[in-house]
C-alpha positions as CSV (number, residue, x, y, z in Angstrom):
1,X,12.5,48.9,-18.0
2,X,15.3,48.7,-20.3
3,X,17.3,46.6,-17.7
4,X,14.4,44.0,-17.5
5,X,14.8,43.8,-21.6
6,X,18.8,43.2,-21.9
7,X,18.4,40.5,-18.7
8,X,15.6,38.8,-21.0
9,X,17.9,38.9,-23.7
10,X,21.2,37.8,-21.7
11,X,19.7,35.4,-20.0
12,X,19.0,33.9,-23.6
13,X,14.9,33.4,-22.6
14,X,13.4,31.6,-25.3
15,X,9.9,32.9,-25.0
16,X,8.8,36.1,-23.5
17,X,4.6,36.6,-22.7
18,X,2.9,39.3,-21.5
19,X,-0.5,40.9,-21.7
20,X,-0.8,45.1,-21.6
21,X,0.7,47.1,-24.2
22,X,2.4,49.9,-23.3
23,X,2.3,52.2,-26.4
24,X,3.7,55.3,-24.9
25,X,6.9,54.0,-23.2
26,X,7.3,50.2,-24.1
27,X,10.1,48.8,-25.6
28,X,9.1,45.5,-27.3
29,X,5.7,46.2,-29.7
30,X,6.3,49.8,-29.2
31,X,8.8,52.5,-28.4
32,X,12.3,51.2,-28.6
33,X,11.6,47.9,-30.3
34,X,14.7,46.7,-28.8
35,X,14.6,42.7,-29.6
36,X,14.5,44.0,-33.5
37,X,17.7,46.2,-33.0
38,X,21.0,45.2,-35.1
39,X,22.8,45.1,-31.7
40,X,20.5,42.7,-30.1
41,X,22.1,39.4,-30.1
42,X,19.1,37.3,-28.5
43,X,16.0,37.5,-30.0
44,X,12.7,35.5,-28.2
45,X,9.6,34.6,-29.7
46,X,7.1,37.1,-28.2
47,X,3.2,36.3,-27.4
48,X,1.9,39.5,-26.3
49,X,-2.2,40.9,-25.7
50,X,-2.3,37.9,-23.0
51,X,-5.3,38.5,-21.8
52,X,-4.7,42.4,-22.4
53,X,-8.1,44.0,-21.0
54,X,-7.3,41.9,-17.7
55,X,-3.8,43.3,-17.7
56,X,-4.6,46.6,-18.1
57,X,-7.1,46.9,-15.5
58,X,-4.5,45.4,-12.7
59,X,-2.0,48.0,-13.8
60,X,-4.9,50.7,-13.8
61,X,-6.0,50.1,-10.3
62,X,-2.2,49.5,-8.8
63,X,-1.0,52.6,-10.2
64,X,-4.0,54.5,-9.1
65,X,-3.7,53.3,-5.3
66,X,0.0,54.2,-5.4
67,X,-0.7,57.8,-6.3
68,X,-3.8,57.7,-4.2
């Protein structure tokens, strides 16, 4: 994931949404909190918890097939 952070913050994206947390190995609310890092030079506005429970539950039941 870290490469999907620096190409939001390279390509200069002015808003950044999403909907499940990921508390254990995230990088934007949690973990890393790399947009709040000195050497961050892009910072967008972030609008997380879109429709979280809904979020969640797709990434519950992909990952689950996968290792099913």
């Amino acid at each position: 994931m870290p490469d999907l952070r620096g190409a939001i913050s390279a390509a200069r994206l002015a808003r950044l949404y999403y909907g499940a947390d990921d508390a254990k190995s995230g990088g934007v609310a949690h973990g890393a909190r790399v947009f709040s890092h000195a050497q961050c030079h892009h910072v967008p506005q972030v609008y997380d918890g879109i429709a979280a429970g809904e979020a969640e539950a797709l990434l519950r039941e992909f990952f689950a097939a996968r290792r099913g």
